[in-house]
DOVODO-731859 format. One line per 8 residues: their letters; for each residue x, y, z of C-alpha. Coordinates in nm, 2 decimals. Example, Ala and Ser with C-alpha at 12.3 -4.5 7.8 and 13.67 -1.06 7.14 Angstrom:
as> 1.23:-0.45:0.78  1.37:-0.11:0.71
This chain:
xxxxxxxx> -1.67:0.85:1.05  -1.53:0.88:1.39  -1.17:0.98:1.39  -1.16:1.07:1.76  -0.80:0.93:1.91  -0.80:0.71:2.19  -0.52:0.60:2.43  -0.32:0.32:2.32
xxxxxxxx> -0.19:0.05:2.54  -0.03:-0.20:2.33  -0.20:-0.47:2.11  -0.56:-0.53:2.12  -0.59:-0.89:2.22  -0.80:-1.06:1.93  -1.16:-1.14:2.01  -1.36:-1.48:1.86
xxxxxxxx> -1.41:-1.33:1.49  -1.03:-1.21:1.45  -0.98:-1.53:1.34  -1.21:-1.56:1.04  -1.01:-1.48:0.73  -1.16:-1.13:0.63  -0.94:-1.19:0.25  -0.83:-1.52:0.13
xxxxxxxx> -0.58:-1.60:-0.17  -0.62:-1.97:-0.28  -0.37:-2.10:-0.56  -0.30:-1.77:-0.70  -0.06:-1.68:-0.97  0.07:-1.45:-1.21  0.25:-1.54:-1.53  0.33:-1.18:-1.72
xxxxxxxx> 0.44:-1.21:-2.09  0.72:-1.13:-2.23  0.73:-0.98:-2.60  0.95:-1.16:-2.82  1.02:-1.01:-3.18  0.92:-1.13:-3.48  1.12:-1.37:-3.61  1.22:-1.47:-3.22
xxxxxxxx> 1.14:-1.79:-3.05  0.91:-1.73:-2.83  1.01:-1.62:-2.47  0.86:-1.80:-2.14  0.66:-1.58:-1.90  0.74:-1.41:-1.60  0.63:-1.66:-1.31  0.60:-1.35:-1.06
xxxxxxxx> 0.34:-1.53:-0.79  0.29:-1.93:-0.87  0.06:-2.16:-0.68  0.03:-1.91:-0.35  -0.25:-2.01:-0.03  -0.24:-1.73:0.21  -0.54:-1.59:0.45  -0.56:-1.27:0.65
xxxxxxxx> -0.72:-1.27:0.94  -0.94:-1.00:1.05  -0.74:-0.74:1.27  -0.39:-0.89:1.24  -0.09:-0.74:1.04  0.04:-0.99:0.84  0.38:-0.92:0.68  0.52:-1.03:0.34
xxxxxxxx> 0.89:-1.05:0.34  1.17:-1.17:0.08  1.42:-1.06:-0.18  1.39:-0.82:-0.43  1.18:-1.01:-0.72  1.01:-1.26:-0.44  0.67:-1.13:-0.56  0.52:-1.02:-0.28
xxxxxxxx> 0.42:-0.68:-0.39  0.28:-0.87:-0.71  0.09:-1.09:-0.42  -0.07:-0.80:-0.28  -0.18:-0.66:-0.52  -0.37:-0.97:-0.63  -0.54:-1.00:-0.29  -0.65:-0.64:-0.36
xxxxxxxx> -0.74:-0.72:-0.72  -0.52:-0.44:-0.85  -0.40:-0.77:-1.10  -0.57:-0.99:-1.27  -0.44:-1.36:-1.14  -0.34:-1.60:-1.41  -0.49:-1.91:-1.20  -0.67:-1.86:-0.83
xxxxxxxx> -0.90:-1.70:-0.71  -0.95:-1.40:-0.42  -1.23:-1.42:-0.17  -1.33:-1.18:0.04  -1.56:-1.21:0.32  -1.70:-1.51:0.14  -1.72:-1.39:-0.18  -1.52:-1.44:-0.47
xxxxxxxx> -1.43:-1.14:-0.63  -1.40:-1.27:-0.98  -1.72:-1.33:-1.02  -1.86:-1.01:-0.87  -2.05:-0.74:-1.08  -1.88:-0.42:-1.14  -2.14:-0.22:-0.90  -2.05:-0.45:-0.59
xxxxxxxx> -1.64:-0.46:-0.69  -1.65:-0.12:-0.64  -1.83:-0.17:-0.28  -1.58:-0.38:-0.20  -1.30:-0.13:-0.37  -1.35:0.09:-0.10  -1.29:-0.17:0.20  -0.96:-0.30:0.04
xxxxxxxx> -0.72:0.00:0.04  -0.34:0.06:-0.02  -0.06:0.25:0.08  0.19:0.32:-0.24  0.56:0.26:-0.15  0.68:0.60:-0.34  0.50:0.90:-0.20  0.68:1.13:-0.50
xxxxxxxx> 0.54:0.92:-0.73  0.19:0.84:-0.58  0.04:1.14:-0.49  -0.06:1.40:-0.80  0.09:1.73:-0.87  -0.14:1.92:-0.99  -0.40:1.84:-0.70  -0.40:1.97:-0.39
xxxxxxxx> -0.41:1.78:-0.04  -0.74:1.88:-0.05  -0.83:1.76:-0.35  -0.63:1.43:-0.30  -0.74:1.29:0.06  -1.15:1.42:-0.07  -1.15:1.23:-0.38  -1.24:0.86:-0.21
xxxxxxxx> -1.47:1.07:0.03  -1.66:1.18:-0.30  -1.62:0.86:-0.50  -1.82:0.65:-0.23  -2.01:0.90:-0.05  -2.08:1.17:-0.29  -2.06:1.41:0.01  -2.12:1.74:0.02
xxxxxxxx> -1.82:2.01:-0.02  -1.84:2.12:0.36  -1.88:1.76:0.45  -1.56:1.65:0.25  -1.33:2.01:0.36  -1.46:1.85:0.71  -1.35:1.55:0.65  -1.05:1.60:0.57
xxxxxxxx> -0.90:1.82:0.79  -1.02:1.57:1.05  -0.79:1.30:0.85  -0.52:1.55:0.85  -0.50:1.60:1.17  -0.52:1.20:1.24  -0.22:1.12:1.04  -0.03:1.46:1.20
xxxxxxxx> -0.09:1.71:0.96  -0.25:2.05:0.99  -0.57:2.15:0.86  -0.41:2.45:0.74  -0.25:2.18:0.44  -0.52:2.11:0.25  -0.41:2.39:0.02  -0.12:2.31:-0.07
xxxxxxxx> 0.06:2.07:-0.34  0.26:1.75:-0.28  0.59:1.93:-0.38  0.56:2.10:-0.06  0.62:1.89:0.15  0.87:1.62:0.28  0.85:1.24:0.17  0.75:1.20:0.50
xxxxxxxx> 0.46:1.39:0.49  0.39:1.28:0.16  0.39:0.97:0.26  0.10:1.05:0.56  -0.12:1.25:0.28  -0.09:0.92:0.16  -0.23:0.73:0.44  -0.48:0.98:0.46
xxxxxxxx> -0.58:0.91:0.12  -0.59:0.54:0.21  -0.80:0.61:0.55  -1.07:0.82:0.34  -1.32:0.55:0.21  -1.31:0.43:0.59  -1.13:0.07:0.47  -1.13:-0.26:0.65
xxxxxxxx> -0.82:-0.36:0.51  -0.51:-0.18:0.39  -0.23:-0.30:0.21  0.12:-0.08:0.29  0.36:-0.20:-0.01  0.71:-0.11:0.17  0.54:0.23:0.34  0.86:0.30:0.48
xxxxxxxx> 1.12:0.21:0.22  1.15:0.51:0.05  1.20:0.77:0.37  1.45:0.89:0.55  1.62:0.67:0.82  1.46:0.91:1.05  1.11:0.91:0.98  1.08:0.56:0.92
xxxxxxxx> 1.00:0.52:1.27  0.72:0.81:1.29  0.54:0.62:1.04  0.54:0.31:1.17  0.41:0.39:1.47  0.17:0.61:1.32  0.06:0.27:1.15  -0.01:0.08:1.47
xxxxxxxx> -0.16:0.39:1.65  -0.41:0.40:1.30  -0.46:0.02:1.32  -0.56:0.01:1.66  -0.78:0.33:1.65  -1.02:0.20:1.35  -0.92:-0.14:1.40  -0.77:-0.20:1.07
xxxxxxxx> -0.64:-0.53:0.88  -0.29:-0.45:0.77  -0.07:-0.65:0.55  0.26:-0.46:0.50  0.48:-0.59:0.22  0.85:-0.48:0.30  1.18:-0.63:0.33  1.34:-0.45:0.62
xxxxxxxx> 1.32:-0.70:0.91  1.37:-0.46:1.21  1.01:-0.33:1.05  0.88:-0.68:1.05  0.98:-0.78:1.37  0.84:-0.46:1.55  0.49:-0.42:1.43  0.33:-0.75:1.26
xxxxxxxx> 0.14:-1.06:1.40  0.24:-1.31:1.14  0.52:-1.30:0.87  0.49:-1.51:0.51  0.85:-1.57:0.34  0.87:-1.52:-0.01  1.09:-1.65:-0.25  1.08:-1.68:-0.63
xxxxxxxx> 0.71:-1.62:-0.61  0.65:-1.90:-0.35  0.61:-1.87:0.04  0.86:-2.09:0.18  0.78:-2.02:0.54  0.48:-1.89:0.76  0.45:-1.83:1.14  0.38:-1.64:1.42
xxxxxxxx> 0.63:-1.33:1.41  0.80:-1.45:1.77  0.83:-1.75:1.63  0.99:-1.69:1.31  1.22:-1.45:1.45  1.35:-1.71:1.74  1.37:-1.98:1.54  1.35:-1.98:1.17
xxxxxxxx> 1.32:-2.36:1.01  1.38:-2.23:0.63  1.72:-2.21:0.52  1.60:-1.85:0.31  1.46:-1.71:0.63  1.75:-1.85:0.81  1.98:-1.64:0.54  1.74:-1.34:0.56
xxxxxxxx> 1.82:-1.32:0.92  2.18:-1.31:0.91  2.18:-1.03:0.64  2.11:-0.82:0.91  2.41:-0.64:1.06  2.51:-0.67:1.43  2.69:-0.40:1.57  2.84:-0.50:1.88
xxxxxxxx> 3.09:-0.78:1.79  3.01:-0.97:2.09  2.66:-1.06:1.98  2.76:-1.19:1.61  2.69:-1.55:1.51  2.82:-1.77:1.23  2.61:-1.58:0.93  2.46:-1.84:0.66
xxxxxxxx> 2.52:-1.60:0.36  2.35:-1.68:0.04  2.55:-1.70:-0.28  2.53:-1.59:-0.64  2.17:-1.40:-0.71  1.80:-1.52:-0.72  1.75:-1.72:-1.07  1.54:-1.58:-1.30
xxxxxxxx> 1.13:-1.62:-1.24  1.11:-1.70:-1.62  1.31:-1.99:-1.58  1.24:-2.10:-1.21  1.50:-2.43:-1.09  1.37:-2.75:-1.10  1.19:-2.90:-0.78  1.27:-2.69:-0.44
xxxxxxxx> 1.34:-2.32:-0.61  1.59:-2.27:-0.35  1.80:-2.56:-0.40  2.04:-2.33:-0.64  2.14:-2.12:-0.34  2.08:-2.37:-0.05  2.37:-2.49:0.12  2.21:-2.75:0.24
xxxxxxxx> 2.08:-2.85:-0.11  2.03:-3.26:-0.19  1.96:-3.46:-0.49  1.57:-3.44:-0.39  1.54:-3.08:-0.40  1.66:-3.09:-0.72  1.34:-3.36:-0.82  1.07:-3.28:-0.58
xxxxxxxx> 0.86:-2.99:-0.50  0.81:-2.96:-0.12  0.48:-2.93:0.02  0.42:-2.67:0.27  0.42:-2.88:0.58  0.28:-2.76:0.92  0.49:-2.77:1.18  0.26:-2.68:1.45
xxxxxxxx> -0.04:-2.44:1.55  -0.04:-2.13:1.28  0.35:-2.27:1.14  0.39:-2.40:0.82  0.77:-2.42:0.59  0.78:-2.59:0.28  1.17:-2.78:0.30  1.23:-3.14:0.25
xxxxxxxx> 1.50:-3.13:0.55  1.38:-2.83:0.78  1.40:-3.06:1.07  1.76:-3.16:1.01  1.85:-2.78:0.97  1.68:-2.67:1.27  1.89:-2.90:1.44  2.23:-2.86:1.35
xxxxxxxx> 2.20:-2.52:1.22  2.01:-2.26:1.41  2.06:-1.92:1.34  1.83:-1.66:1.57  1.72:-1.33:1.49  1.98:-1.04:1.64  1.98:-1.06:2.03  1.72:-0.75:2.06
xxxxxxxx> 1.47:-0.82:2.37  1.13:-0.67:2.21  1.04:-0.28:2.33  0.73:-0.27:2.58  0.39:-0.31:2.39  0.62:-0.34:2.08  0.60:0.01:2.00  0.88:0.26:1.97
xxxxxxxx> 0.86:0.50:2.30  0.79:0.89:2.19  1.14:0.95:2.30  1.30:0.73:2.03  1.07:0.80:1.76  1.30:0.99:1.55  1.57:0.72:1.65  1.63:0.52:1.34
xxxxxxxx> 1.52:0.17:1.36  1.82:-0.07:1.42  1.90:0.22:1.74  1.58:0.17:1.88  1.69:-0.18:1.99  2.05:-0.14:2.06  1.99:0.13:2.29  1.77:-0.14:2.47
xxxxxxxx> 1.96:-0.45:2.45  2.09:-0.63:2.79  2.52:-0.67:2.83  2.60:-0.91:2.59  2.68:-1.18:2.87  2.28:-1.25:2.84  2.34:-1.40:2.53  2.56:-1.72:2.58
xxxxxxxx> 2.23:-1.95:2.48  2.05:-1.91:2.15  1.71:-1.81:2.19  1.60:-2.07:1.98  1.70:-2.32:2.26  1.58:-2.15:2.57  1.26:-1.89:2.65  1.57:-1.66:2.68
xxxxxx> 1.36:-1.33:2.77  1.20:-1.54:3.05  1.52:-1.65:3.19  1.68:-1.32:3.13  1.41:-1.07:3.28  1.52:-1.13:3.64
């Protein structure tokens, strides 16, 4: 395993095979019971994930973003096979992973790998760092001692640890540091893919940045698949290739990540967008807000499952299911009227041009997030046009 550190200068630019589907989810879903008491009627399931096509293509980060109670940590953990789908099916590489034998699930076990989003939870007291980053090495290698204590100060030092660490135990340390024992853990069976369920969501405003770019540096030096399931769009927006927009166990929307984020077509990703808060009061826009709370997955709406909170809502939504339509190359939204309210209602992501190479320079890495780009922005007289109507960071460059 090399873990040798080279320089990084932005985005590898995807060759012929990064854009085979390395891990493909076709009709998946995931109906969990609910216990009803004896003499009770009983109670319909839990429609977490229902009737979800997605692909991930080898090399890219694809993101999965939505609500609280969308599903999409549900969703990737079926692509992982950490669930069991009610319906669907996972293939990866070509095969489908229902039908393989224990013996080869496990091969395939330690390419498919995941990042937990709790590191005081995930990480086990009464093991040492040692012990925690060595067990994959030993599961799937059955290396040696000195082979694994190599090992793993090697990993230790790639995710910015010391060697000197492998002593200790988890309550020692910071979440953030926690948090990189657990992407040491994750980078131990040498994966191909590795699934980050909101690896940033339970750290310090601070640190959140350190560990994203830690990501992308990690991605690009063992050319890693990520998909990164969080709901913090400043995250999104800075470090995936693709986004999928989740709602009530459905994606509603899925497109390029400059594309989503200068023109959203989906009324939800339109209202996800203007949850974000703007600071300087000369680049606010009319904000879409949703209202009243998502229904419950148990007892989804009728036809378009966002036509209970859609302002734009119509008597079809209410009868017909919409198909997820592609708009153009790699673009797809699943709306009866998304051209209609692309029209008249465009609401663009927060006027932010993108950081060089899309990563966060070394000298705003501890900078939370949302300051990373306001320190960046143009004067707010750029911004007279809506991106979504003009290639505003050609015209605004010069």
């Amino acid at each position: 395993m090399n873990l040798s550190r080279p320089d990084i200068a932005g985005r590898v630019s995807p060759d012929s095979n990064a854009q085979k589907p390395i891990l493909e989810g076709i009709g998946l879903s995931k109906h969990f019971a609910v216990e009803s008491g004896l003499l009770q009627p009983k109670k319909p399931p839990v429609q977490a994930v229902n009737q979800v096509n997605l692909s991930v293509r080898k090399g890219e980060t694809l993101a999965l973003v939505g609500e609280s109670g969308s599903g999409k940590s549900t969703l990737g953990r079926l692509l992982l096979n950490l669930l069991q789908p009610t319906a669907g099916d996972v293939i990866y590489e070509g095969r489908n992973l229902a039908n393989l034998t224990p013996e080869k699930l496990r091969q395939v076990r330690r390419d498919l790998q995941i990042i937990f989003q709790d590191p005081f939870a995930s990480l086990n007291p009464r093991m040492t760092v040692e012990s925690i980053v060595g067990e994959p090495i030993w599961l799937h290698s059955q290396a040696s001692r000195s082979d694994r204590q190599a090992k793993v100060a090697e990993l230790l030092r790639t995710v910015g640890l010391a060697p000197e660490h492998g002593g200790r135990h988890p309550h020692e340390f910071s979440g953030g540091q926690r948090q990189r024992i657990g992407i040491a853990r994750a980078l131990a069976s040498e994966p191909r893919l590795i699934l980050g369920d909101e690896p940033v969501s339970a750290l310090d405003v601070s640190v959140q940045a350190q560990v994203v770019n830690l990501l992308e540096d990690l991605k690009h030096q063992f050319g890693l698949t990520l998909v990164i399931v969080a709901h913090g769009l400043a995250v999104i927006r800075h470090m995936s290739d693709r986004v999928a927009v989740m709602y009530l166990g459905e994606i509603v929307e899925l497109a390029p990540v400059d594309a989503l984020f200068e023109n959203p077509l989906h009324p939800y990703t339109q209202a996800l967008m203007a949850a974000v808060p703007v600071s300087h009061p000369d680049l606010r826009q009319p904000r879409p807000l949703l209202g009243g709370d998502m229904p419950s997955p148990s007892r989804p709406p009728s036809g378009c499952r966002f036509h209970s909170r859609c302002p734009h809502a119509r008597a079809l939504c209410k009868e017909a299911v919409p198909v997820m339509e592609t708009v153009e190359a790699e673009r797809q939204v699943a709306c009866h009227f998304w051209r209609e309210i692309a029209q008249e209602h465009c609401y663009c992501w927060p006027p932010t041009p993108p950081l060089p190479n899309r990563r966060c320079a070394s000298a705003f890495r501890t900078i939370p997030m949302c300051l990373i780009r306001i320190v960046r922005a143009p004067t707010p007289a750029a911004w007279s046009t809506p991106r979504c109507a003009t290639n505003w960071w050609t015209s605004t460059r010069t």
